[in-house]
PDB file of N, CA, C and O in Angstrom:
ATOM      1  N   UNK A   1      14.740  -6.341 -20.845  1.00  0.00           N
ATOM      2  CA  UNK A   1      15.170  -6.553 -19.455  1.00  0.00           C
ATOM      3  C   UNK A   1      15.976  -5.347 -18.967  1.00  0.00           C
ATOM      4  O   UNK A   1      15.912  -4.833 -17.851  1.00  0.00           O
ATOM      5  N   UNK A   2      16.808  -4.957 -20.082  1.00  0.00           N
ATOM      6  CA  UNK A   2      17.726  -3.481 -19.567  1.00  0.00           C
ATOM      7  C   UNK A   2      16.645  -2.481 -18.796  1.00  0.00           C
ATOM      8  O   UNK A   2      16.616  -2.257 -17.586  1.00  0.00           O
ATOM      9  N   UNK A   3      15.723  -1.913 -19.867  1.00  0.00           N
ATOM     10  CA  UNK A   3      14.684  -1.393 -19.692  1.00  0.00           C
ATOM     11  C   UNK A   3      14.276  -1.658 -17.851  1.00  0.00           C
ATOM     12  O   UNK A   3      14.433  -0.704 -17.089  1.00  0.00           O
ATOM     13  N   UNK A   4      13.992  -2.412 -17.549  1.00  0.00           N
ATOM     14  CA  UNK A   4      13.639  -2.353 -15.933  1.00  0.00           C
ATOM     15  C   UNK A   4      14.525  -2.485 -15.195  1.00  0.00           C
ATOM     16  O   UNK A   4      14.241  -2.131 -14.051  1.00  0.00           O
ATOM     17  N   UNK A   5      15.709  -2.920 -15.360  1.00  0.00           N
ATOM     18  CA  UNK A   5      17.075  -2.591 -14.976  1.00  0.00           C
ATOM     19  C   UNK A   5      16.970  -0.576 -14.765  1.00  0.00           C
ATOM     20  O   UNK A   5      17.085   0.054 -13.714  1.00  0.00           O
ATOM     21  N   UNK A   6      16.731  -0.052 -16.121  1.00  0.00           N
ATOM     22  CA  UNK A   6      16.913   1.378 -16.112  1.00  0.00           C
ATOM     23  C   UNK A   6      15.751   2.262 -14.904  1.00  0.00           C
ATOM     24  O   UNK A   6      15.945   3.167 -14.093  1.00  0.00           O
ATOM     25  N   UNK A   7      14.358   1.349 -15.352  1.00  0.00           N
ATOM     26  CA  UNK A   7      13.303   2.231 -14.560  1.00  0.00           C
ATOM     27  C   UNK A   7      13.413   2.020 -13.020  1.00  0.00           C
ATOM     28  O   UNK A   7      12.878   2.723 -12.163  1.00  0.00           O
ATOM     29  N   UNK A   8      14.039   1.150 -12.862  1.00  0.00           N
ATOM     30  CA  UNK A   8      14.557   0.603 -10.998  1.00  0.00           C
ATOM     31  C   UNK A   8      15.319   1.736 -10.692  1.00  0.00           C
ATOM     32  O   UNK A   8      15.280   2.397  -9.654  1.00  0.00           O
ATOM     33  N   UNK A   9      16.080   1.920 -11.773  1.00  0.00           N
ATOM     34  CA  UNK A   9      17.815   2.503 -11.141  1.00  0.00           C
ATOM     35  C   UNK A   9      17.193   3.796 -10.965  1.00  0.00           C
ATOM     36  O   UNK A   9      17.380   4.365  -9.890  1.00  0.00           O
ATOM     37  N   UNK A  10      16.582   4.271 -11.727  1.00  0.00           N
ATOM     38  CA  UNK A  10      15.731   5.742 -11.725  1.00  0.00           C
ATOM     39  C   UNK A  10      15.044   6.025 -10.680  1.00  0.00           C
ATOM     40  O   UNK A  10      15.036   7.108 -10.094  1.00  0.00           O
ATOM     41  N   UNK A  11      14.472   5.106 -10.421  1.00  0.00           N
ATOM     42  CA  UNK A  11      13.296   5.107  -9.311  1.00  0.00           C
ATOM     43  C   UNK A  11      14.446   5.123  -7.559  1.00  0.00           C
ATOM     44  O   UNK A  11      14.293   5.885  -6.604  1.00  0.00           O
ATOM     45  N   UNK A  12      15.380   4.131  -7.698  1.00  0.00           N
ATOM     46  CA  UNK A  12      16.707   4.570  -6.704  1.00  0.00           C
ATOM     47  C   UNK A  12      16.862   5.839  -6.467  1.00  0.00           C
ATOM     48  O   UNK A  12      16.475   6.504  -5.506  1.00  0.00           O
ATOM     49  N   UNK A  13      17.810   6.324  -7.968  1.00  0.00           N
ATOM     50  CA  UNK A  13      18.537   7.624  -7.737  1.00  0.00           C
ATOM     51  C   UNK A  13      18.273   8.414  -8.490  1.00  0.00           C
ATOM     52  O   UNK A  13      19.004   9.284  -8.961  1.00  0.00           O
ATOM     53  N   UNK A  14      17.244   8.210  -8.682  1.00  0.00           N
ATOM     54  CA  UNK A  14      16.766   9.755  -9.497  1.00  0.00           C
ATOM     55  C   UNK A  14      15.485  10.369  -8.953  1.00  0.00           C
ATOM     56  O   UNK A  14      15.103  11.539  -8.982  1.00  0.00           O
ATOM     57  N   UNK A  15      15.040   9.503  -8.553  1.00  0.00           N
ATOM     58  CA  UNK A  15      13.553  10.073  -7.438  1.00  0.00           C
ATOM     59  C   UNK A  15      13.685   9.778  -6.053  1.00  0.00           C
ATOM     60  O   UNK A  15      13.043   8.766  -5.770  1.00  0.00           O
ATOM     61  N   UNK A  16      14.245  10.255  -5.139  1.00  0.00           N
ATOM     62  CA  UNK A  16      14.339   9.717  -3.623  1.00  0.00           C
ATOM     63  C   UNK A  16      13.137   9.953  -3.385  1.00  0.00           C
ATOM     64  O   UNK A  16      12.679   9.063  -2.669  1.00  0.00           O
ATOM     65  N   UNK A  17      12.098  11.038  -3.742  1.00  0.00           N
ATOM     66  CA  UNK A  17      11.100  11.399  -2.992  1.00  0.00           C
ATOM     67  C   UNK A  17      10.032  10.387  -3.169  1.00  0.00           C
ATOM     68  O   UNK A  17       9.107  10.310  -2.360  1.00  0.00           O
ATOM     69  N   UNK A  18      10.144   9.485  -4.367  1.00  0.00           N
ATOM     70  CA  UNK A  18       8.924   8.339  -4.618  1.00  0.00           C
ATOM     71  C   UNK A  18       9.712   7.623  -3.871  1.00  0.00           C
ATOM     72  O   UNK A  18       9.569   8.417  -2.941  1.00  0.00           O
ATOM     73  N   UNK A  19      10.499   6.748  -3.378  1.00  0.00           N
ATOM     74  CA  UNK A  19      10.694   5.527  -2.286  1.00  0.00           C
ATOM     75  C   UNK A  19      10.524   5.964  -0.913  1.00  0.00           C
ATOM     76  O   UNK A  19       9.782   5.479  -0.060  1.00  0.00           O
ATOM     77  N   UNK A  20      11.469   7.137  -0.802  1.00  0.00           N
ATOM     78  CA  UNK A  20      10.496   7.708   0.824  1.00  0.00           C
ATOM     79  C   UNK A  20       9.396   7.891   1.037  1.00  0.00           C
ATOM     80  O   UNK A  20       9.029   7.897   2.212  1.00  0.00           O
ATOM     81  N   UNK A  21       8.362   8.132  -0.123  1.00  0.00           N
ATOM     82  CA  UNK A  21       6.956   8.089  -0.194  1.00  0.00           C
ATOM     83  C   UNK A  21       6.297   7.119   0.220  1.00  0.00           C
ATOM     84  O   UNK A  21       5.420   7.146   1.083  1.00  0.00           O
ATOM     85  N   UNK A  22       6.774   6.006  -0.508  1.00  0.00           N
ATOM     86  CA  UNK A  22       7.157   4.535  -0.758  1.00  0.00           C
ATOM     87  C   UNK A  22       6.843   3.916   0.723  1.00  0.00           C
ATOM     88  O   UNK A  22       5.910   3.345   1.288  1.00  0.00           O
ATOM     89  N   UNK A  23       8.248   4.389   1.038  1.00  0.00           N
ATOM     90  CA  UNK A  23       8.851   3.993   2.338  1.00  0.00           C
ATOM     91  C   UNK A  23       7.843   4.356   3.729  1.00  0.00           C
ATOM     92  O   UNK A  23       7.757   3.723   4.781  1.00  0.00           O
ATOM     93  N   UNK A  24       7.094   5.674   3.288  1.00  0.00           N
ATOM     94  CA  UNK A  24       6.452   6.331   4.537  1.00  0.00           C
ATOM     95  C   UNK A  24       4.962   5.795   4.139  1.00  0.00           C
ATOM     96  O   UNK A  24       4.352   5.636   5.197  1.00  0.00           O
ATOM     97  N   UNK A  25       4.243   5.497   3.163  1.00  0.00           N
ATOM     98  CA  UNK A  25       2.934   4.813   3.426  1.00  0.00           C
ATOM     99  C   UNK A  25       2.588   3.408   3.063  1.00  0.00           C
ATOM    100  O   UNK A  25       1.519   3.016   2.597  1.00  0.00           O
ATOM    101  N   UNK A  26       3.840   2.586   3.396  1.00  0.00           N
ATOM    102  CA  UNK A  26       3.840   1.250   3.120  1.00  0.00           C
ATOM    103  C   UNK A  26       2.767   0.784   4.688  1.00  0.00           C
ATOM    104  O   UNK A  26       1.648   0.275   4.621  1.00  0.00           O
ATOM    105  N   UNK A  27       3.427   1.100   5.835  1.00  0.00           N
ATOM    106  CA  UNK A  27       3.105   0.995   6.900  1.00  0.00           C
ATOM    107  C   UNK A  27       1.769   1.381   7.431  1.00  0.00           C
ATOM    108  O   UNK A  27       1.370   0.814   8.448  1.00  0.00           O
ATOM    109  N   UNK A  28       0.860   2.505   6.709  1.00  0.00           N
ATOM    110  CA  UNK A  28      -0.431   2.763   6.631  1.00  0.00           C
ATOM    111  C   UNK A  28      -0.789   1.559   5.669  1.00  0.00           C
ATOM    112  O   UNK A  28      -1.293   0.563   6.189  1.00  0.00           O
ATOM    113  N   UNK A  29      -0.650   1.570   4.813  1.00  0.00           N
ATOM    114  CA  UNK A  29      -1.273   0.096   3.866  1.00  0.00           C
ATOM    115  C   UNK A  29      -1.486  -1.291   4.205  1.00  0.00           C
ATOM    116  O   UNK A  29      -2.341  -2.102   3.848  1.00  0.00           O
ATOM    117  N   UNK A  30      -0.164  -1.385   5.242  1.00  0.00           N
ATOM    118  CA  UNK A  30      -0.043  -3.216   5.781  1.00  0.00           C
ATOM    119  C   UNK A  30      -1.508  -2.876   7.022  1.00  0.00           C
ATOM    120  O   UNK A  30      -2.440  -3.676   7.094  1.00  0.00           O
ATOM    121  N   UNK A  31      -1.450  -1.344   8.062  1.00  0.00           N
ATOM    122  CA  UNK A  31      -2.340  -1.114   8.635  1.00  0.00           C
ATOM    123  C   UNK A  31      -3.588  -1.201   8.099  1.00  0.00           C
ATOM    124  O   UNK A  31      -4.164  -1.883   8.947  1.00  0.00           O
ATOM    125  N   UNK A  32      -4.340  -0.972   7.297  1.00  0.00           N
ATOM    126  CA  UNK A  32      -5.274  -0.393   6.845  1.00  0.00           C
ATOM    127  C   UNK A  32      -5.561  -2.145   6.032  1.00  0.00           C
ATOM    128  O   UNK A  32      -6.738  -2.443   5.829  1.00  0.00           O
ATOM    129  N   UNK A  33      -4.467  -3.171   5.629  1.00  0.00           N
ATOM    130  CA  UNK A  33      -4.484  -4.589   4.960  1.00  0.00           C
ATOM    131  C   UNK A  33      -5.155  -5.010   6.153  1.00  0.00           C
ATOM    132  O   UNK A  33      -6.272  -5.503   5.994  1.00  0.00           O
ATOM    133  N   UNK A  34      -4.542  -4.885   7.723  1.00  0.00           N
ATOM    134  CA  UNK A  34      -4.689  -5.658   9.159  1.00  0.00           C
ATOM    135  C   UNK A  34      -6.273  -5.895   9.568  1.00  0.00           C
ATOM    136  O   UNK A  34      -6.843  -6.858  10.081  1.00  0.00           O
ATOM    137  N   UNK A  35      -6.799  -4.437   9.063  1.00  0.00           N
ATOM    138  CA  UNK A  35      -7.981  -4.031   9.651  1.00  0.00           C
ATOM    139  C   UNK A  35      -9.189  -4.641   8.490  1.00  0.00           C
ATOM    140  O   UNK A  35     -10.270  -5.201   8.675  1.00  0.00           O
ATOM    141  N   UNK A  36      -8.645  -4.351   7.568  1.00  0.00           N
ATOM    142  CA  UNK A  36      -9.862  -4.739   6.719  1.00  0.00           C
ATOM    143  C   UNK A  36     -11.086  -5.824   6.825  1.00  0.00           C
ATOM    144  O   UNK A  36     -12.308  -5.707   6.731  1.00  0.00           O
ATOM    145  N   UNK A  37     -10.161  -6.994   7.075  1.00  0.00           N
ATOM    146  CA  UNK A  37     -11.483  -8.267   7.735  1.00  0.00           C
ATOM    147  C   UNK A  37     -12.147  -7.894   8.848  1.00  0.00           C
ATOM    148  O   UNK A  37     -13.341  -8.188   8.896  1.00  0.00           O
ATOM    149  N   UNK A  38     -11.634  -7.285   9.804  1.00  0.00           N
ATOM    150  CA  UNK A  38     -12.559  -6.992  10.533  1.00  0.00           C
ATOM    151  C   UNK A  38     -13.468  -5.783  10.072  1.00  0.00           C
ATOM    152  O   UNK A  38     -14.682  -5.911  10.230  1.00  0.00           O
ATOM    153  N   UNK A  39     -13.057  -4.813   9.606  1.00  0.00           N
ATOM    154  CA  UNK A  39     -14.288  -3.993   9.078  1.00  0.00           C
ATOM    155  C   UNK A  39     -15.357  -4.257   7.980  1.00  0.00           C
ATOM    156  O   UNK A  39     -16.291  -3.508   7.693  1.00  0.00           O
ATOM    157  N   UNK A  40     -15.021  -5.583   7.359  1.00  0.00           N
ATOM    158  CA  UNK A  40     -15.961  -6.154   6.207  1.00  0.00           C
ATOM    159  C   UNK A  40     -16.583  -6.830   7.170  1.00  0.00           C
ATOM    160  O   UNK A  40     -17.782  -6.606   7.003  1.00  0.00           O
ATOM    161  N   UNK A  41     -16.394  -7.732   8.345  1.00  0.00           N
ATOM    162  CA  UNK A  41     -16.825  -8.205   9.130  1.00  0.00           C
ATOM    163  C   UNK A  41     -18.344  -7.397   9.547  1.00  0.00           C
ATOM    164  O   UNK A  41     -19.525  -7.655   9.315  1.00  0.00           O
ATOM    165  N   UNK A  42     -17.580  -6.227  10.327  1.00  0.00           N
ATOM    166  CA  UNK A  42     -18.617  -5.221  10.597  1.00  0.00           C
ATOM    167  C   UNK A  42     -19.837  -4.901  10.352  1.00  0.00           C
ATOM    168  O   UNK A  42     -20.867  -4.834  11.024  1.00  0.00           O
ATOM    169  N   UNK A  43     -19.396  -4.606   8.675  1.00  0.00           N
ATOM    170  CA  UNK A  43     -20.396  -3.959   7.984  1.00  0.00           C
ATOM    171  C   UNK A  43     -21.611  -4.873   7.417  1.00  0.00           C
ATOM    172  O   UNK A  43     -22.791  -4.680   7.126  1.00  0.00           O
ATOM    173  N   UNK A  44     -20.361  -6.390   7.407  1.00  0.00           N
ATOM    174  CA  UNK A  44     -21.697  -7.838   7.194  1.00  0.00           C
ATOM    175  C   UNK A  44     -22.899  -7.832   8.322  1.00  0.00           C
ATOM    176  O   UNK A  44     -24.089  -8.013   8.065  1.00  0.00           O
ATOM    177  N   UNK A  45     -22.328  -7.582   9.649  1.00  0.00           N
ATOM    178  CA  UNK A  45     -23.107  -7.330  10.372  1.00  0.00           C
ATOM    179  C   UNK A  45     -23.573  -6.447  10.702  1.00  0.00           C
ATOM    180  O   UNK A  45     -24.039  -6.578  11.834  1.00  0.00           O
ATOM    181  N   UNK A  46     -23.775  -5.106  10.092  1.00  0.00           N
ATOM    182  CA  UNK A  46     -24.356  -4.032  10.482  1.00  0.00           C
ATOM    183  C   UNK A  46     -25.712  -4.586   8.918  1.00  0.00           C
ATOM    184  O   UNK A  46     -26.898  -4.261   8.862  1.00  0.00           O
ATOM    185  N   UNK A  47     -25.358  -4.980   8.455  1.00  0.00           N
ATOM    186  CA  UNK A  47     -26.384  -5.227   6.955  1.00  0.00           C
ATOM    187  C   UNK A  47     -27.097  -6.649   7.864  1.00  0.00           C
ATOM    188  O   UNK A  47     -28.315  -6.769   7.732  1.00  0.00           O
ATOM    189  N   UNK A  48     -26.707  -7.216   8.346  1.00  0.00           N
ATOM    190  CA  UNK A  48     -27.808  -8.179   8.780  1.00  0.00           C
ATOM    191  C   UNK A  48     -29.024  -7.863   9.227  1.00  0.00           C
ATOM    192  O   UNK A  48     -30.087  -8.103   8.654  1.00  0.00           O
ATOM    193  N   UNK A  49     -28.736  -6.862  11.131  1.00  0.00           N
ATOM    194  CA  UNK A  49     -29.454  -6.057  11.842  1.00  0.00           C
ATOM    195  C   UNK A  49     -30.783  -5.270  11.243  1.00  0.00           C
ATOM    196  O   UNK A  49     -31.901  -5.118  11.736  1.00  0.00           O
ATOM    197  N   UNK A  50     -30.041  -4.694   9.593  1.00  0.00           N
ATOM    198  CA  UNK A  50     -31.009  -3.576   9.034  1.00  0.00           C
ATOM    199  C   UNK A  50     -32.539  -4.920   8.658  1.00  0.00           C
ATOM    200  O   UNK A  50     -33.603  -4.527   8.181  1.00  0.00           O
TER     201      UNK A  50
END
């Protein structure tokens, strides 16, 4: 349990640049989560048409 206690604390303050990373393409992901049914949607229907 320490162990992920340690790799958290690391991931805090020892890498800012992975949580701002983190932080900056969370918001493309939930985007890109939003869209997805409709583009499987899409493509169900672009495969029907053919």
């Amino acid at each position: 349990m320490s162990n992920v206690i340690e790799v958290l604390h690391n991931l805090y303050y020892g890498d800012h640049a992975l949580i701002a990373w983190i932080i900056t393409v969370s918001p493309a992901i939930a985007a890109v989560c939003v869209q997805l049914p409709a583009v499987i949607k899409s493509i169900k229907a672009n495969r029907k048409k053919k």
